[in-house]
C-alpha positions in Angstrom: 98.8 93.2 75.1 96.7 92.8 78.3 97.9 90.0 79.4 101.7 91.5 79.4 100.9 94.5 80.6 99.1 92.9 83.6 102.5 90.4 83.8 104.6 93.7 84.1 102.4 95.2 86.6 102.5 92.2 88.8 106.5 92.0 88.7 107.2 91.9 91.9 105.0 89.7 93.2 106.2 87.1 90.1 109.6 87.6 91.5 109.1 86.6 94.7 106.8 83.3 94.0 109.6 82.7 91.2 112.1 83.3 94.3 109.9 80.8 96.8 109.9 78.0 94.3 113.7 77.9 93.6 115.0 78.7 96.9 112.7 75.6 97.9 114.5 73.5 95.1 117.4 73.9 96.1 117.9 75.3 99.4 119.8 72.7 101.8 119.0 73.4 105.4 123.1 72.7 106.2 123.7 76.3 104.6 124.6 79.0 106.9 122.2 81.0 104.7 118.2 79.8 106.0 116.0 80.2 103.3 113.9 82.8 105.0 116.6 84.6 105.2 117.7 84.6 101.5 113.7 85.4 100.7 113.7 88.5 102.8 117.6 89.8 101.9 116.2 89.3 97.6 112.9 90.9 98.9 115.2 94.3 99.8 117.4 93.6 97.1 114.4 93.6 94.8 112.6 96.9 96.0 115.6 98.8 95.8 115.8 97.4 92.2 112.5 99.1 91.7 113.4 102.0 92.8 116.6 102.6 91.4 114.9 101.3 87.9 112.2 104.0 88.5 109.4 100.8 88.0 108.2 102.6 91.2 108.2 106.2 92.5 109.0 107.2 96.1 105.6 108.5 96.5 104.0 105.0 95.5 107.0 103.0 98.0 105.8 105.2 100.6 102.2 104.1 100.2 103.2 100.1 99.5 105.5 100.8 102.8 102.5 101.4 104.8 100.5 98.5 103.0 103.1 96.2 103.7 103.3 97.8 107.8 99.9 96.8 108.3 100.2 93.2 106.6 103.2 92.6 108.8 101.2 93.5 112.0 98.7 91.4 110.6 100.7 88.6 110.3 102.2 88.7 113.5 98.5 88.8 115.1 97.4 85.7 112.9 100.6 83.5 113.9 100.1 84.2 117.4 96.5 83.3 116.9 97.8 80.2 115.3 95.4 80.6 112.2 98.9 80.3 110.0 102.6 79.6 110.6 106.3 79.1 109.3 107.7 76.2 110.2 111.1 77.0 108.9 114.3 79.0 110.6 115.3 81.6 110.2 117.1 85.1 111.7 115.1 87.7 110.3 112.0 86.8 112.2 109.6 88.6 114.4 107.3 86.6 116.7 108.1 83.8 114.7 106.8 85.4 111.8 109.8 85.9 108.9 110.3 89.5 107.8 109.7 88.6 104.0 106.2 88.1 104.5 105.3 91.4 104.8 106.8 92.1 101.1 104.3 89.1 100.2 101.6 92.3 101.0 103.9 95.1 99.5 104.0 92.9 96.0 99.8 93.5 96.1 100.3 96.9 97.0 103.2 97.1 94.0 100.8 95.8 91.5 98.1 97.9 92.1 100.3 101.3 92.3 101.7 99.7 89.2 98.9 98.4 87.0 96.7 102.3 87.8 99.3 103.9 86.0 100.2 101.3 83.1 96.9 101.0 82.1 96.1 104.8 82.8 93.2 103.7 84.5 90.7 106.2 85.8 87.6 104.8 88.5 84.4 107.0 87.9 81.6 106.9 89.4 84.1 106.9 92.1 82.0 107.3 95.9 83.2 109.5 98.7 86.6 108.9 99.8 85.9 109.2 103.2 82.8 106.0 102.9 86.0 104.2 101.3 88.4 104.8 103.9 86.2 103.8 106.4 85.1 100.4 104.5 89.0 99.7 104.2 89.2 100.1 108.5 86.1 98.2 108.8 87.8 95.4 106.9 91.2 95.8 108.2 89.6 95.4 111.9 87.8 92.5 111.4 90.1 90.1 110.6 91.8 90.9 114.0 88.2 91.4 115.5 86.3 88.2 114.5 88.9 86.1 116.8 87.0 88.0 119.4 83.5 88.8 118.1 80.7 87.8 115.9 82.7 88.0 112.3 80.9 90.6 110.1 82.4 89.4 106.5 79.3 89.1 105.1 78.2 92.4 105.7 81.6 93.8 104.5 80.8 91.7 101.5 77.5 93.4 100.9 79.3 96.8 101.6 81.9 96.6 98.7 78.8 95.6 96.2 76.6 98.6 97.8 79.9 101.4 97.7 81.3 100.4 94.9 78.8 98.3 92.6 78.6 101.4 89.7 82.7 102.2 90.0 84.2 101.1 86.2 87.8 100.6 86.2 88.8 102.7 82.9 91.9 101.3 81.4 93.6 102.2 78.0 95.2 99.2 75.4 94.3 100.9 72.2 91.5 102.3 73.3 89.4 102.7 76.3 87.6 99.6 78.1 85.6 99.2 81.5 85.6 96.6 84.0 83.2 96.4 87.3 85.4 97.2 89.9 84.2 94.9 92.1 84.7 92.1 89.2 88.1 93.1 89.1 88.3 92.8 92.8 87.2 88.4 92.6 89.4 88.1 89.8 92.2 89.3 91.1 91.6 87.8 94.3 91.4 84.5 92.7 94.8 84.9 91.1 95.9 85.8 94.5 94.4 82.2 96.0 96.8 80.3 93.1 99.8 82.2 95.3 98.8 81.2 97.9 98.7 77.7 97.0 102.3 78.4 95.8 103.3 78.8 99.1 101.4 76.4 101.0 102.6 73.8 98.7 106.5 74.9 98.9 105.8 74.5 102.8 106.8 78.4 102.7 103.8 78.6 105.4 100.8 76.3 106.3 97.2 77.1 107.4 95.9 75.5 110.4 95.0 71.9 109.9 96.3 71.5 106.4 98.8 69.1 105.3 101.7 69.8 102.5 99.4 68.3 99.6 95.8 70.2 100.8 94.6 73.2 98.5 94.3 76.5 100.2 90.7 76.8 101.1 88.4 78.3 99.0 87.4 80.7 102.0 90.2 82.4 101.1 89.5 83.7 98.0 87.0 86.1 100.0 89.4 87.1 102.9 91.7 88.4 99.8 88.3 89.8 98.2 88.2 92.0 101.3 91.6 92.6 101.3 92.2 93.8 97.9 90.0 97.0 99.2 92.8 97.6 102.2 95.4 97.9 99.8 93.2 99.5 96.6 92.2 102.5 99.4 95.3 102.6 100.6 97.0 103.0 97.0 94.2 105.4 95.7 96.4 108.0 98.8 98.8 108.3 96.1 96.6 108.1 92.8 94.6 110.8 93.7 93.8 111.5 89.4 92.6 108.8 89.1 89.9 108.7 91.9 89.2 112.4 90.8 88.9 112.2 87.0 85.9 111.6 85.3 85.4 108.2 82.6 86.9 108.6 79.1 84.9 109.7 76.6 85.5 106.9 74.0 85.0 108.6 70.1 82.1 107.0 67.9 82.6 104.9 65.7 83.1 106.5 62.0 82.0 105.2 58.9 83.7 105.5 55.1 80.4 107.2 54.2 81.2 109.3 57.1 85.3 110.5 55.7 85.3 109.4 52.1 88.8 109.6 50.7 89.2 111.7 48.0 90.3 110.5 44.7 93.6 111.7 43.3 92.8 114.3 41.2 90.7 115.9 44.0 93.9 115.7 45.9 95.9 117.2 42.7 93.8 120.0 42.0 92.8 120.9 45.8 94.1 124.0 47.7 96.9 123.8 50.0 95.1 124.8 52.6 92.5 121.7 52.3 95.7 119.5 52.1 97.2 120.1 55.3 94.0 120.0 56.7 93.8 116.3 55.3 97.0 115.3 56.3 96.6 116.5 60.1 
């Protein structure tokens, strides 16, 4: 059950891998259609799906809008910096950086909107949202800032661990578990560095100094670390409840000792009044 649940929360962002691996099957570059293109029209095509479907509300798109506004502006800045780039045509491109990359950072922002209310999770202890906010800047800043200026990852690394090393993520299958946030954080970030791979591998985009066969470098798994905080802040603007509500309290465990079950008789000869009782 958690494995599907976590497939359904991560829909989007399965569609659009699924999308990159056939479009790279069996695109032709002789169509009048380029491929980036065709990636960005089945990204629209796609959110609107969502939220005609309800799978998203217009309060979450909002917030996954203005995740995916600062991944675009992002990836513009990076191109430019030549730290990645897209090799292929296309129309829909700005500074040579195709417009269906920045639903690439909406997916992440899709999953976690997504996954907070399938698994009604709740984050307690859950610190000031203010120190978080200003963590998420702090992050968001340096990976335009370190092209510039001594790069501070490590002690954004320590920051995460210090502000959020006691959060649980609460989440309900049948009943309630717990997860280190930060836990979650690497694991989901290395998920995120197999997508990655996905795309490098389909020639969707290259790093700097890779070639077509080359894994993604492991160094990555720690810039999406960080990243994963950008878009779980950002999200947490429109799951306030769950920032705000305390942890679950899970029931104890009971024993047979504990609720013997009558025998029939007992049940026979008992009063009505005990018998509803028994069968609420």
């Amino acid at each position: 059950m958690f494995v599907l649940k976590q497939g359904w929360a991560c829909l989007f962002g399965g569609l659009m891998l699924l999308a990159i691996l056939v479009t790279r099957a069996v695109w032709s570059p002789d169509w009048a259609l380029q491929r980036y293109d065709a990636l960005f029209l089945f990204a629209l095509l796609t959110q609107a799906a969502f939220l005609i479907f309800r799978l998203e509300s217009l309060t979450e798109a909002r917030v996954i809008l203005l995740f995916h506004l600062t991944g675009t502006a992002m990836e513009i800045f990076k191109v430019g910096a030549g730290s990645w780039a897209y090799p292929e045509a296309g129309l829909f491109k700005l500074w040579g950086v195709p417009l269906f990359s920045g639903f690439m950072y909406a997916s992440v922002g899709s999953y976690m909107a997504r996954v907070i209310r399938i698994f009604d999770m709740r984050f307690s202890p859950y610190p000031p949202f203010a120190l978080t906010v200003l963590l998420a800047v702090a992050i968001y800043v340096n990976f335009f800032a370190h092209h510039f200026l001594p790069d501070i990852r490590l002690v954004l690394f320590a920051a995460t661990v210090l502000l959020f090393g006691r959060t649980r993520i609460w989440f309900r299958l049948n009943g309630w578990y717990w997860m280190p946030l930060p836990v979650a954080a690497f694991l989901t970030s290395l998920f995120l560095w197999i997508a990655e791979n996905i795309g490098t591998l389909t020639g969707t985009w290259i790093y700097a100094g890779q070639s077509a066969l080359d894994h993604v470098s492991f160094a990555k798994i720690g810039s999406w670390y960080l990243l994963l905080y950008v878009s779980f802040v950002t999200v947490t603007i429109a799951a306030r409840d769950a920032i705000r509500s305390a942890a679950p309290e899970r029931p104890e465990r009971t024993t047979q000792a504990d609720h013997p079950t009558p025998s029939p008789e007992a049940l026979s000869s008992a009063s009505p009044v005990y018998v509803s009782r028994r069968r609420r």
